[in-house]
ZAMARGU-4260 file (C-alpha; in steps of 0.2 Angstrom, whole numbers, plus 5000, padded with zeros to 4 digits):
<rodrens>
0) 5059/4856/4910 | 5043/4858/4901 | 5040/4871/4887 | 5026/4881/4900 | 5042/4881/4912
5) 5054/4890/4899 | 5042/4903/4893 | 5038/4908/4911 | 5056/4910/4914 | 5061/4916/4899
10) 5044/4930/4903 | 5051/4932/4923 | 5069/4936/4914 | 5059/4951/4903 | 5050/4959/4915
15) 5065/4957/4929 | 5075/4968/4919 | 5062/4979/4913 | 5057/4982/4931 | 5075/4986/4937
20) 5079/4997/4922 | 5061/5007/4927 | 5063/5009/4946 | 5081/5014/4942 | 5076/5028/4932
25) 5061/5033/4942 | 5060/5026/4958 | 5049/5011/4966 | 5033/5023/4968 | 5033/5029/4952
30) 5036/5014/4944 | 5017/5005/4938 | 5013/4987/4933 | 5006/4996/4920 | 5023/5002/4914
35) 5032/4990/4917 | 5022/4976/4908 | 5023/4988/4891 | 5040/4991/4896 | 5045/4972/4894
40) 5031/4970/4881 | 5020/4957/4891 | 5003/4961/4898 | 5001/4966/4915 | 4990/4952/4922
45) 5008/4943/4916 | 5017/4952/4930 | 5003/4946/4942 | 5000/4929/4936 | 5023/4928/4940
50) 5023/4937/4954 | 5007/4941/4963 | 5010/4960/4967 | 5022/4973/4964 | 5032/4969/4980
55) 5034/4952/4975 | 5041/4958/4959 | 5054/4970/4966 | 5059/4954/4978 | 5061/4944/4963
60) 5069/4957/4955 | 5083/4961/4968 | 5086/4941/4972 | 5087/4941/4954 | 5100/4956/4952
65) 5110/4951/4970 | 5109/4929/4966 | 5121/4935/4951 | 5107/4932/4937 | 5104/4912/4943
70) 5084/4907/4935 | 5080/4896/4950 | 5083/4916/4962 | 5069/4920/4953 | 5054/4912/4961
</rodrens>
């Protein structure tokens, strides 16, 4: 696995977490890119670059949370 491949997983891990601890607390809808990128301390074209949209991050998010934490549920 190449360095590029570790930092976008290790960055996917960050903001997975950060968006399930958000739209725990508030909800999908009132969850934002915006706050979830400062939440896990990336920038938001980060989220969209990973993910594509905020829909694709909540997929990845819950086959991240249901797949028991596995990296390759991520993408």
């Amino acid at each position: 696995m190449s360095l590029r491949e570790v930092r976008n997983r290790a960055a996917q891990r960050l903001v997975t977490e950060a968006a399930f601890e958000l739209m725990l607390e508030r909800g999908y809808a009132a969850t934002t890119m915006t706050a979830i990128a400062d939440h896990a301390g990336v920038a938001e074209r980060t989220l969209y670059n990973l993910f594509g949209s905020k829909a694709g991050l909540m997929l990845a998010t819950l086959r991240d949370r249901t797949a028991g934490g596995d990296d390759e549920s991520l993408m």
